[in-house]
Residue, then its C-alpha position, 0 to 999 in steps of 0.5 A: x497502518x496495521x492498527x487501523x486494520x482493513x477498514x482504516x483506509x478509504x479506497x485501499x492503500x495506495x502507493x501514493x497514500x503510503x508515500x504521504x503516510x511515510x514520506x518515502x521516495x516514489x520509487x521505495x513505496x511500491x517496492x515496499x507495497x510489494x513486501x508486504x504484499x508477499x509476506x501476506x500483510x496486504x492482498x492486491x487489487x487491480x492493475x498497474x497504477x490502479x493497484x490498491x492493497 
């Protein structure tokens, strides 16, 4: 993910990008996400299911 940089994913990373991308359980990718975010990896956008990193 962070070799394509902020333009290699269309729309954002989604959780369900991210599982398909890892092949992670629908419960560990927005925990991951989550991570990422706080460690300053990814800024979040929207809302509830509409999030996108």
């Amino acid at each position: 993910m962070l070799e394509k940089g902020t333009e290699g994913f269309d729309g954002g990373m989604t959780a369900q990008k991210y599982i398909r991308i890892t092949r992670t359980s629908k419960a560990t990718a927005p925990r991951d996400l989550q991570q990422l975010q706080e460690t300053g990896f990814f800024i979040w956008e929207g809302a509830g299911r509409l999030v996108r990193y």
